[in-house]
C-alpha positions in Angstrom: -32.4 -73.1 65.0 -29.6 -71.4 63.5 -26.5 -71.3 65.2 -24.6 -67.8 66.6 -22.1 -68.0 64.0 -24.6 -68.3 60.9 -26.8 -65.1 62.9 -23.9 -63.1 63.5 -22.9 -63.3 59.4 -26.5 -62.8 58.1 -26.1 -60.1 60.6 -23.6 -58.0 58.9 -24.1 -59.2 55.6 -20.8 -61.4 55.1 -20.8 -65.2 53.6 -17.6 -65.5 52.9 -14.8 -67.4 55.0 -13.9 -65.5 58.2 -10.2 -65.2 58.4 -7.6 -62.9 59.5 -6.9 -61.4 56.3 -10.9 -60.8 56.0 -11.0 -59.2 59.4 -11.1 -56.4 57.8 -13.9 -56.4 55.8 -15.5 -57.9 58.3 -14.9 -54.9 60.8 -16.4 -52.8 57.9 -19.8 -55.3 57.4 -20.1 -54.8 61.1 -19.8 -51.1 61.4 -22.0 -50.3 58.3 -24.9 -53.1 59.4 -24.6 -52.7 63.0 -25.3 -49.2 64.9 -23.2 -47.8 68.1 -26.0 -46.9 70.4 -27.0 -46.2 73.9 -30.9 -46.6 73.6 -31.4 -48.6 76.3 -29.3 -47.2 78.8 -31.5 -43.6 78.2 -35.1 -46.1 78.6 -33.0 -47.5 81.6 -34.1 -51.2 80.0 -30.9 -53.0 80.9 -29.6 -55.5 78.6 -28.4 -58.9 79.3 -24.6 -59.6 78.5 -24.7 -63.1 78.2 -24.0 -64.3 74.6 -27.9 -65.6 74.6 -28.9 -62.0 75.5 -26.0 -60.6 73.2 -27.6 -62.9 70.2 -31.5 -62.0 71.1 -30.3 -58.1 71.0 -28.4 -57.5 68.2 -28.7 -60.3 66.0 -32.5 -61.1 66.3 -33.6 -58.1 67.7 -31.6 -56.1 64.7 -30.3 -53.1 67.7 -26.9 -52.1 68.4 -24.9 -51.3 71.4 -22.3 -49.8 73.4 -18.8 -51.2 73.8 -19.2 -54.0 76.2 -22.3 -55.3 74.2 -20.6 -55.1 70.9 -16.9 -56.2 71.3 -18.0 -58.6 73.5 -20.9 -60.1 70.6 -17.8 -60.1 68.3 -15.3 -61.9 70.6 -17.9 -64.4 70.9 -17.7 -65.0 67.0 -14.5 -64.8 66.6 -13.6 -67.1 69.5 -16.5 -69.5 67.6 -14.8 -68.8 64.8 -11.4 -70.6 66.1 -9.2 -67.3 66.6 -7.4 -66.7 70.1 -8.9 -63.9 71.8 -9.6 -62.6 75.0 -11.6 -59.4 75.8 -9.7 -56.4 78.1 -10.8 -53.8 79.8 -9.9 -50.0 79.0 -9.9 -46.6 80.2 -11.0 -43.9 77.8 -9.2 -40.6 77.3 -11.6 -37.9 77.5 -11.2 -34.7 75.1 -13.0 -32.5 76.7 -11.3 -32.5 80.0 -7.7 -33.7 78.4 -7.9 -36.2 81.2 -8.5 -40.0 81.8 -12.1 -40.6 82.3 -13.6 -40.8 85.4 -15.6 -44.2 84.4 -12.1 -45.9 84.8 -12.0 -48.8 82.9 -15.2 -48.8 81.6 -14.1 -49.8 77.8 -14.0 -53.2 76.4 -11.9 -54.4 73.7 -10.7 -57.6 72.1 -6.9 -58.8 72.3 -6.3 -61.4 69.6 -3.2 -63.1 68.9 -2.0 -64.2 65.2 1.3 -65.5 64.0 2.8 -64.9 67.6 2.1 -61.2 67.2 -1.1 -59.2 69.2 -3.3 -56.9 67.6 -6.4 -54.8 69.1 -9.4 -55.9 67.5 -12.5 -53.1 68.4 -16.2 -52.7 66.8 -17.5 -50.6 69.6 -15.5 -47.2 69.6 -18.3 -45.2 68.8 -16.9 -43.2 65.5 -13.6 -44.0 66.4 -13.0 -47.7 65.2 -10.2 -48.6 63.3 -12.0 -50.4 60.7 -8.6 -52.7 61.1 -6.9 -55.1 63.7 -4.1 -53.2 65.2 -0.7 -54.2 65.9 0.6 -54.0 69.2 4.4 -53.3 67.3 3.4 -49.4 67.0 2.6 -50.0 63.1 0.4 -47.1 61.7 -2.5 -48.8 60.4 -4.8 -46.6 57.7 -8.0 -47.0 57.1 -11.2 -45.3 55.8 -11.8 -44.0 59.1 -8.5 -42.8 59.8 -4.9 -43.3 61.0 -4.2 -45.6 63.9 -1.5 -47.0 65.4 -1.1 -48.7 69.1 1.8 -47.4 71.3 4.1 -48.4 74.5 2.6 -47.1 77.7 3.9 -46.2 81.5 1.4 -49.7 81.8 0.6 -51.3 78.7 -0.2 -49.8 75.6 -2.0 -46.8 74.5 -4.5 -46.5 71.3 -3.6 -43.3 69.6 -6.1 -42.0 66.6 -6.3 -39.3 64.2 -9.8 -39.6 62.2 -9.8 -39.2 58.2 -11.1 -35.4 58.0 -11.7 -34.3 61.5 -8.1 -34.4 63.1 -5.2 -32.5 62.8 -3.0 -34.3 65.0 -2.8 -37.4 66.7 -4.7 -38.1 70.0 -5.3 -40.3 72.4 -7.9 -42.9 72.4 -7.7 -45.4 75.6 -4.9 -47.4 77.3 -5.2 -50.8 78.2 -3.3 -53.8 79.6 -3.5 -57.4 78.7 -3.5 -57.9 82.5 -6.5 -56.2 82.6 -8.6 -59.3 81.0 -12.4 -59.5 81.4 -12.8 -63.1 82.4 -16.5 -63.4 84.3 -19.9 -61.4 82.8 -20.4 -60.2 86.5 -17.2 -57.7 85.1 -18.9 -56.6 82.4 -22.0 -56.3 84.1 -20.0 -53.8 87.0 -18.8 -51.9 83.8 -22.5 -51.3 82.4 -23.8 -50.0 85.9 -21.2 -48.0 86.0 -21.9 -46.5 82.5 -25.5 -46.7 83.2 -25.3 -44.5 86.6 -22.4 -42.9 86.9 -22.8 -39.0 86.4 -19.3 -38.7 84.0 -21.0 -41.5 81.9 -21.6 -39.4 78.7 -23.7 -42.4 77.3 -26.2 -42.2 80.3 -27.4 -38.2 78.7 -29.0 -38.6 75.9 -29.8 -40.4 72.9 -26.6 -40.9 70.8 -25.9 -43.2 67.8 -23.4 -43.8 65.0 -23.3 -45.9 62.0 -20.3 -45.9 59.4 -21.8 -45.7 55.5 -20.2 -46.8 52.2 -18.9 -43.5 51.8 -18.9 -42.0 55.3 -20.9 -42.0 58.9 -24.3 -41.2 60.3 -23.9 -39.4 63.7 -27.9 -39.4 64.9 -29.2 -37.0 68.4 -32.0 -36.3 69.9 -31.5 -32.8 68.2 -29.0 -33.4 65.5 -28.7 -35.1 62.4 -24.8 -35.3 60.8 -24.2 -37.2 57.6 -20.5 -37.3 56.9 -20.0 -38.0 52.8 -16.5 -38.5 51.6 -15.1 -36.6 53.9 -17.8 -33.3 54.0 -20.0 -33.5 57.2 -23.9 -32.2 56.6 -25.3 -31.2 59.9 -29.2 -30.3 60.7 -30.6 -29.7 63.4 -34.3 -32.2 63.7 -37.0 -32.3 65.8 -38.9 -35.6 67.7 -40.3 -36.3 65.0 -37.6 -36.2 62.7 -35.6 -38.1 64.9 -38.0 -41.2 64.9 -37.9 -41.1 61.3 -34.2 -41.4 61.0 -33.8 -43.6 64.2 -36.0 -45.8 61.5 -34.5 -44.8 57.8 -30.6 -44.6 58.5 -30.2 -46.7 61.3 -33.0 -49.5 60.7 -34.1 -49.0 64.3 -37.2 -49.6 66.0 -35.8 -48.6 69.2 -35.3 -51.3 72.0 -37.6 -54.3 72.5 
């Protein structure tokens, strides 16, 4: 049987060394080869958070995930992998209400430490991954998603963003504490009911996934289609139909098993 490391890079398509200089490009395999998704959580078919379920999921299975299934799946590796890293918790800023979300800390993300200097490491922001590790120093990091860069908070640090093409101005992404580490699954597992049931849960509505491109991102609906193409979004508006056919042709998804 092949082992979780050997899965995890056929996964995303990389056989070359792992190492922090390749983050990087790994961060990039994983966003292009593996989707941002909330299937499940909409067919109420809970997944298991252990790295066993993690594995059968995303790596056999071929599905994606939320935040606390795929940060978690890539601490695993990169802990295999013989980096230091620990995975935090995180409380998302929400747009819409220009408030902290009412989820609480609901996000996971990955704190990895490298030459006596920390840097966020995160695959499951939705769109809004940095594609890079981030230094906690406040460095501006640029990438083909964006500009990022990880500031001093009242506690912590906050993750500010301003994505290539869509904003104008910087914005808040989610604070977080290295205090706040996720040590047990049952924490994770308190996280996903409370994504999975809570009503300001926006992943518990509807169908939603993402998937970054060579040249751009996929943002699939169950009424919308977007296809954003060096830098010019193409929206359409799709029917049931449709959307099975792209669930299938842009995101290589089934749906869950």
């Amino acid at each position: 049987m092949q082992s979780f490391r050997n899965l995890f890079q056929q996964r995303i398509d990389m056989d070359s060394e792992v190492t922090f200089e390749t983050l990087p490009i790994l961060l990039q395999r994983f966003a292009q080869s593996i989707p941002f998704e909330n299937l499940r959580i909409i067919e109420k078919h809970k997944s298991l958070l252990s790295k066993e379920g993690l594995q059968e999921k995303i790596l056999i299975h071929s599905e994606g995930g939320v935040c606390y299934e795929l940060n978690t799946l890539l601490y695993h590796f990169l802990e295999d992998s013989g980096f230091d890293v620990m995975l935090v918790s995180a409380c998302i800023y929400d747009q819409e209400k220009n408030d902290w979300s009412a989820t609480g800390n609901t996000h996971v993300t990955i704190l990895l430490k490298h030459d006596g200097e920390e840097y966020i490491v995160d695959a499951g922001f939705g769109a809004n991954i940095p594609l890079a590790p981030l230094p906690l120093s406040g460095e501006m990091m640029a990438t083909a998603n964006g500009q990022f860069r990880i500031m001093p908070a009242d506690e912590g640090y906050t993750l500010h963003l301003k994505l290539a093409d869509r904003d104008n101005d910087w914005r808040k992404g989610y604070s977080f504490s290295a205090e706040n580490q996720i040590t047990d699954i049952t924490e994770l597992e308190q996280m996903q009911h409370i994504i999975e049931t809570h009503p300001a849960s926006p992943f518990n509505k509807s169908p939603l996934l993402t998937r970054r491109t060579t040249d751009g991102l996929y943002i699939l609906t169950a009424s919308s289609f977007t296809k954003w193409q060096h830098g010019v979004p193409e929206k359409q508006t799709i029917d049931e139909d449709e959307y099975k056919i792209l669930l299938q042709t842009k995101f290589d998804m089934q749906g869950p098993q």
